[in-house]
C-alpha positions in Angstrom: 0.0 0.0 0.0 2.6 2.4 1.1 4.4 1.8 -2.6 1.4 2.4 -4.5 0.8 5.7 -2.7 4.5 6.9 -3.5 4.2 5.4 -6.8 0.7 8.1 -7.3 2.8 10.8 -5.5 5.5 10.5 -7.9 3.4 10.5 -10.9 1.4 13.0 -10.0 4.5 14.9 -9.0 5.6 15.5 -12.9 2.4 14.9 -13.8 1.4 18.5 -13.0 4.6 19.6 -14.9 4.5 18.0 -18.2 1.0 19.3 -18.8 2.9 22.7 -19.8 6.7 22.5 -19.7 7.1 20.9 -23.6 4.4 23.0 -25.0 4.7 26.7 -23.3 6.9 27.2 -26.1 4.2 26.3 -28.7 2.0 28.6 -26.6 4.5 32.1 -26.5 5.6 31.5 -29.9 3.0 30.5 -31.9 -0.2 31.5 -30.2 1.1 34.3 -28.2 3.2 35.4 -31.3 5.8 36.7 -28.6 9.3 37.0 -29.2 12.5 34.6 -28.5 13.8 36.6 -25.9 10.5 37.1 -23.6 10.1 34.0 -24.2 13.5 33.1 -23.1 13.3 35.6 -19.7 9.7 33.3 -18.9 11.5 30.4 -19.3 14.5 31.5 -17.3 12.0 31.8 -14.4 12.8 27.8 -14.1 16.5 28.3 -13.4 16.4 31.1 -11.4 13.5 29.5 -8.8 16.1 26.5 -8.6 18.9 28.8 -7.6 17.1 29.2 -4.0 14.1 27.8 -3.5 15.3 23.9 -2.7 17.8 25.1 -0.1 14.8 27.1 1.6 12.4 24.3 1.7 14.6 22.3 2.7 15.6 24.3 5.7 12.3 24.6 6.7 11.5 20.9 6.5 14.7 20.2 8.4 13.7 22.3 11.5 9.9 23.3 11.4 7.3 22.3 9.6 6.3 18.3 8.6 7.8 18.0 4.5 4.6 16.5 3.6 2.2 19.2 4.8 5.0 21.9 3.1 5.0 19.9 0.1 0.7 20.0 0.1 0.9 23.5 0.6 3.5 24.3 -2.2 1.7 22.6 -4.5 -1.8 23.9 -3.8 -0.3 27.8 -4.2 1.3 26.5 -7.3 -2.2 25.1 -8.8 -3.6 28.2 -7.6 -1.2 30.7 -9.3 -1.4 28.3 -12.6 -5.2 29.1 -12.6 -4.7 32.6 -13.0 -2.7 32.3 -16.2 -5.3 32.3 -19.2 -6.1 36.0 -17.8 -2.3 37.1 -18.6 -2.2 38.7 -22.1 1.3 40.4 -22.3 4.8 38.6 -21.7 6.0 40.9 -19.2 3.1 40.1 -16.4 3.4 36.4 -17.9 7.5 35.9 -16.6 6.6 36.9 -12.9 3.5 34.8 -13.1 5.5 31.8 -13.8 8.3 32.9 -11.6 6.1 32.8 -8.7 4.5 29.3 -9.8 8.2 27.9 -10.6 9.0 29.5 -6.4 6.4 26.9 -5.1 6.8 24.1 -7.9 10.6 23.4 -8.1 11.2 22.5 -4.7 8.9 20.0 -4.7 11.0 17.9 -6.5 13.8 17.4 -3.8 10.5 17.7 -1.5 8.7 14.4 -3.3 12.2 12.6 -2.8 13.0 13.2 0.7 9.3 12.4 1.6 9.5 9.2 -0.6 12.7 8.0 1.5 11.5 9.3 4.9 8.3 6.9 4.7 9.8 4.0 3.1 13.0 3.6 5.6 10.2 4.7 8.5 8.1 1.2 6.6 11.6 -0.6 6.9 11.8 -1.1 2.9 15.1 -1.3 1.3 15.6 2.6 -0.8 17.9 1.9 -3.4 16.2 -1.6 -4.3 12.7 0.3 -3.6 12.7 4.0 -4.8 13.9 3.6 -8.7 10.9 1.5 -10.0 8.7 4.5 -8.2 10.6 6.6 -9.2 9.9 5.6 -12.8 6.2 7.0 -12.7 7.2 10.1 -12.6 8.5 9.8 -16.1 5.2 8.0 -16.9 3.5 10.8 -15.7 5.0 13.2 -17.7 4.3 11.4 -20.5 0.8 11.0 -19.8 0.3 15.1 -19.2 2.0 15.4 -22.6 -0.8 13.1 -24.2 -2.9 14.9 -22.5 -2.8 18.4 -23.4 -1.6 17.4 -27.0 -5.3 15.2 -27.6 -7.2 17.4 -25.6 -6.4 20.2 -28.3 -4.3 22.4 -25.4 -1.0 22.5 -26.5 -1.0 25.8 -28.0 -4.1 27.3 -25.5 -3.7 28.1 -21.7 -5.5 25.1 -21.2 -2.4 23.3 -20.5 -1.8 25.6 -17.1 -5.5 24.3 -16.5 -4.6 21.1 -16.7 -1.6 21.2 -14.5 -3.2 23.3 -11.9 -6.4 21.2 -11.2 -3.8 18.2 -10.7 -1.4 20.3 -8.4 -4.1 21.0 -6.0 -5.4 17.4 -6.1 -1.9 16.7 -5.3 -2.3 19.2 -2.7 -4.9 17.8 -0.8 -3.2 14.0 -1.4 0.2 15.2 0.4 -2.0 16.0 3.8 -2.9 12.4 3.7 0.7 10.7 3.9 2.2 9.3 6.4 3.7 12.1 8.6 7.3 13.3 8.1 8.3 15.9 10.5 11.3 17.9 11.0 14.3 15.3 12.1 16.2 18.2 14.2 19.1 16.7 14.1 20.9 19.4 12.2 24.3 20.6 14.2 23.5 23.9 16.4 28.0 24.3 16.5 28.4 24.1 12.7 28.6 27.5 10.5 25.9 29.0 8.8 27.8 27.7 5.2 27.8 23.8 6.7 24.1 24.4 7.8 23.0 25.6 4.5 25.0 23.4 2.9 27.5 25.7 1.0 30.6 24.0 2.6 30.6 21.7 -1.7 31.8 24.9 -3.1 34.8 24.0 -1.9 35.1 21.2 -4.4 35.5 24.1 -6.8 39.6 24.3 -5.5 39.8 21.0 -7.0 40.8 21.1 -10.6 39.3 18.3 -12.0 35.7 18.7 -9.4 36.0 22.5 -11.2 35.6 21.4 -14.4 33.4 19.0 -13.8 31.0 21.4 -12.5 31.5 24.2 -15.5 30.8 21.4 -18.0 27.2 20.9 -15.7 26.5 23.9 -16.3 27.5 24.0 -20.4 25.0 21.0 -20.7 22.2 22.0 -18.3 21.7 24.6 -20.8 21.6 22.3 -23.5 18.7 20.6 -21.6 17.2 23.3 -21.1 17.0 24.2 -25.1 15.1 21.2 -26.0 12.6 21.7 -23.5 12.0 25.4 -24.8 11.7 25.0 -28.0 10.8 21.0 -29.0 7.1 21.2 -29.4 6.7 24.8 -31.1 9.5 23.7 -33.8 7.7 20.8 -34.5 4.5 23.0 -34.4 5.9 25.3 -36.6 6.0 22.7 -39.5 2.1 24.0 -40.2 3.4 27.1 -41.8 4.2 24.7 -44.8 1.1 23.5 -46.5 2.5 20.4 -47.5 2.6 19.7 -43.8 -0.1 21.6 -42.2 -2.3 18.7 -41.8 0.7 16.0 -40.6 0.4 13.7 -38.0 3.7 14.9 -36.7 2.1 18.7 -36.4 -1.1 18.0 -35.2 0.2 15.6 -32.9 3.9 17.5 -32.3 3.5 16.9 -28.3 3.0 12.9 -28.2 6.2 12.7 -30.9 7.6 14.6 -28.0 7.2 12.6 -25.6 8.8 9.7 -27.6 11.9 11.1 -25.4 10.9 10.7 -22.2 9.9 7.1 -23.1 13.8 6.8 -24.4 14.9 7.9 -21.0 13.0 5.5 -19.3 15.1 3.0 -21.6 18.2 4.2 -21.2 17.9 4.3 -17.4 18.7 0.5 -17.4 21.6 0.3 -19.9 23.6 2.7 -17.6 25.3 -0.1 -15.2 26.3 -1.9 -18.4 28.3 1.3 -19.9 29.7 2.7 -16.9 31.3 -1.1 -16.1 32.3 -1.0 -19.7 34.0 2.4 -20.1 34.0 4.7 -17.2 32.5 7.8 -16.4 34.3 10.2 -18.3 33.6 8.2 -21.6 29.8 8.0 -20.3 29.6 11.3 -20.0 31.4 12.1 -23.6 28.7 10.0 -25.3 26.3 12.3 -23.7 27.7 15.1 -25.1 27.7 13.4 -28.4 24.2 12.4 -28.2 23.5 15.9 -27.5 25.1 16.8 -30.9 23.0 13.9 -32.8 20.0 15.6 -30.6 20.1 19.2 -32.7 21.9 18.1 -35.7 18.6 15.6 -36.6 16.1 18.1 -35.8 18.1 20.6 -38.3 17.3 18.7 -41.1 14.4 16.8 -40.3 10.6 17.1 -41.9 7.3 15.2 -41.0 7.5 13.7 -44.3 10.6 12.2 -45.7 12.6 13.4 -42.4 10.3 11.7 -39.9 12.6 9.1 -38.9 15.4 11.5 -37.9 12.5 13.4 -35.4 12.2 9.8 -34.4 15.7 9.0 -34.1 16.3 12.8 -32.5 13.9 11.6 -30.0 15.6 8.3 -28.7 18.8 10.0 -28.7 17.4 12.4 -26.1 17.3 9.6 -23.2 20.9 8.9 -23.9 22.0 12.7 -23.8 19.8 13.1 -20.7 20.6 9.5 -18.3 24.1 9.5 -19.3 25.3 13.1 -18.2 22.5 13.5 -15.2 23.1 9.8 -13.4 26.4 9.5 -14.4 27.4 12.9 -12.9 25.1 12.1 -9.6 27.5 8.6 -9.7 30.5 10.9 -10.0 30.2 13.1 -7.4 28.8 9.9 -4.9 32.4 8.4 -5.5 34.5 11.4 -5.4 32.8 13.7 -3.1 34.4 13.4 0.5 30.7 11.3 2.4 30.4 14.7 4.9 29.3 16.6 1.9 28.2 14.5 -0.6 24.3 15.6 -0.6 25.9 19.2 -0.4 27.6 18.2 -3.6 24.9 17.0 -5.2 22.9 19.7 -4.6 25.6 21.9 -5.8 25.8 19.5 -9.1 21.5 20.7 -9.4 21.9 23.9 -8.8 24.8 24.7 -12.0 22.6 22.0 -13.9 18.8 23.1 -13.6 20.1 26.9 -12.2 23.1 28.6 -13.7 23.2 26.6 -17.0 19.5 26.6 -17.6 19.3 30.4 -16.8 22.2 31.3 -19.0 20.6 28.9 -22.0 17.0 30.3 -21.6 18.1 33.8 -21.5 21.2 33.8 -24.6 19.3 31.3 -26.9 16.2 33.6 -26.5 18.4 36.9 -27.6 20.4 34.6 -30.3 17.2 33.3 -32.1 15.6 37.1 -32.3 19.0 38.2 -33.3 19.8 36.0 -36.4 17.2 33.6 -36.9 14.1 35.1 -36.8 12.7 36.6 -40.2 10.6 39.9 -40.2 6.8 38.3 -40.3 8.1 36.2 -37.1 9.2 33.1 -38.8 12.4 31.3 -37.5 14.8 30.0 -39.2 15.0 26.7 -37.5 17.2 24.4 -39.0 20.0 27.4 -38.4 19.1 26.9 -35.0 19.1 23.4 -34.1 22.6 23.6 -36.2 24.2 26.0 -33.9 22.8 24.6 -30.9 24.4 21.2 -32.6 27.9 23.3 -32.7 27.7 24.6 -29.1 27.4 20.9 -28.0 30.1 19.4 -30.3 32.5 22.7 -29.3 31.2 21.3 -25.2 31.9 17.6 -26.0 35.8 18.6 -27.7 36.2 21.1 -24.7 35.8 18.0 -22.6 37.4 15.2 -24.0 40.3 17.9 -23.8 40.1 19.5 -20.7 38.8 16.6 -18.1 41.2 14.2 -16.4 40.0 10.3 -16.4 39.8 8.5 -13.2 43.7 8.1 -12.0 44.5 4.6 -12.9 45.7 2.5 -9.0 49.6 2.0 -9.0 
């Protein structure tokens, strides 16, 4: 019983994010008719909530209030502020709405997590053999909200925040029903304020190799954050072509989309076998690689004659994703020092889904208006994709260059 209920939190928990995250571009760009870079500064709103919001949350969770009743109440203000967005008409008013939505929403993710251990060690279940197969719902659920809001005709309406929000505050309500989790109050009253909040990882940033490690995070959390922003409304954007107005790959953009996501779930369980097989550094070049395959496909796709490389663009994406997120989670667990390895690996999220996603939300927004976006508002998009295809093969070289391989034992 207990492992269903997590399994429903952690569906529910992306759930109420996938209902909009793919297809907000489709929605600024092509309904909205708003430009790359307000587009970008909404999207940035992602990043920038990650920067601060976690370490807060989890503060208070640690000392105050019980994390499942802060994790109802986030989610219920989150719904509520999502509910409010089909009356927003300009992008200005539109970036601080979703700021304030992305306050509430993205610290629910460490949130869902911690609650998810908490109850199972209180239930006496084995975590690592437990968690991952929950774990993989929230994927499903993802998927499910992109089906969703791509059959239900929402993808380029503000029906999507509809969506999302009247399953965030059923989620809401659901979180005040767990099992309770209250603050553990075990946190050390003679450490700093920087061990406290968890800033004594930046000093893996004296280390050269932990340095780099962490500057490349942040090169690729930006590519990540590129193919979220712009997926859907490219794939949208093939209507502008009669030929392909009336493709199943434009009126159904979202579900190809989500081909992805079910590629990650793949790829999760071929990760053991290549890390044995060539080490982490190697893992994490492939990524890199994938990352190139990722753009360069899209560049010169089409929903006719191109359709397998959308496809094939699309199952390349859980490779580019697994490899470089779990296989930089596996780095720092073996070469962080154990009394700040969850200090690490928030560190690892924060140049991943803050300073890298910011920086690519805000540049590519600026860069697309700049050079690849013709007077009546079309975008040039296969000049796009290739230079987001360049930035990741200039990332990958940079690497294979740059980063040390494990030292081999004497």
């Amino acid at each position: 019983m207990i492992r269903f209920r997590l399994t429903a939190l952690g569906f529910m928990q992306f759930f109420v994010w996938g209902a909009w995250l793919i297809t907000i571009g489709t929605y600024c760009f092509n309904a909205k008719g708003w430009t790359g870079a307000q587009f970008g500064a909404i999207f940035s709103t992602l990043a920038l909530s990650s920067l601060f919001m976690p370490a807060i949350t989890g503060i208070i969770a640690d000392r105050w209030m019980n994390a499942e009743r802060l994790y109802g109440l986030l989610h219920i203000c989150y719904g509520a502020i999502l509910f409010y967005v089909p009356q927003v008409n300009d992008p200005d008013t539109l970036y601080y709405v979703i700021f304030a939505a992305m306050i509430c929403y993205m610290p629910t993710i460490s949130l869902s997590n911690s609650i998810s251990f908490r109850i199972l060690k209180d239930a006496n279940y084995d975590v690592v053999k437990t968690f991952p197969p929950i774990r993989v719902w929230g994927t499903v659920g993802f998927i499910v909200a992109m089906w969703i809001t791509n059959i239900t005709g929402s993808k380029a309406n503000a029906n999507q925040f509809i969506i999302a929000a009247i399953a965030a505050i059923a989620l809401g309500i659901y979180a005040f029903t767990l099992p309770k989790c209250p603050p553990q109050r075990s946190i050390n009253k003679s450490a700093g304020w920087a061990d406290q909040l968890g800033l004594s990882a930046f000093r893996l940033l004296g280390n050269y190799r932990m340095a780099l490690f962490f500057i490349f995070s942040m090169f690729l959390g930006a590519a990540l954050q590129l193919t979220n922003m712009y997926g859907d409304s490219f794939l949208d954007d093939f209507k502008r072509f009669p030929e392909y107005a009336d493709s199943f790959v434009v009126r159904y953009s979202t579900i190809i989309m989500s081909i992805s996501q079910i590629s990650e779930t793949l790829f999760i369980l071929t990760i053991p076998f290549f890390l044995k097989r060539f080490g982490i550094k190697q893992v994490m070049l492939i990524s890199m690689i994938a990352w190139v395959l990722r753009f360069g496909l899209f560049a010169y796709c089409d929903p006719a004659g191109g359709l397998w490389m959308i496809i094939l663009s699309c199952i390349v994406y859980g490779m580019a994703f697994d490899f470089f997120n779990i296989s930089g989670s596996l780095f720092i667990e073996t070469t962080a020092d154990a009394s700040i390895r969850s200090s690490a690996q928030g560190l690892f999220m924060m140049m991943t889904n803050g300073v890298g996603a910011y920086f690519g939300s805000k540049i590519s927004g600026v860069l697309i208006d700049a050079y690849y976006t013709a007077g009546d508002g079309g975008k040039d998009w296969s000049g796009i994709w290739l230079s987001f295809a360049l930035y990741s093969l200039v990332v990958a070289v940079l690497f294979a260059l740059m980063f040390r391989s494990e030292p081999k034992a004497a």
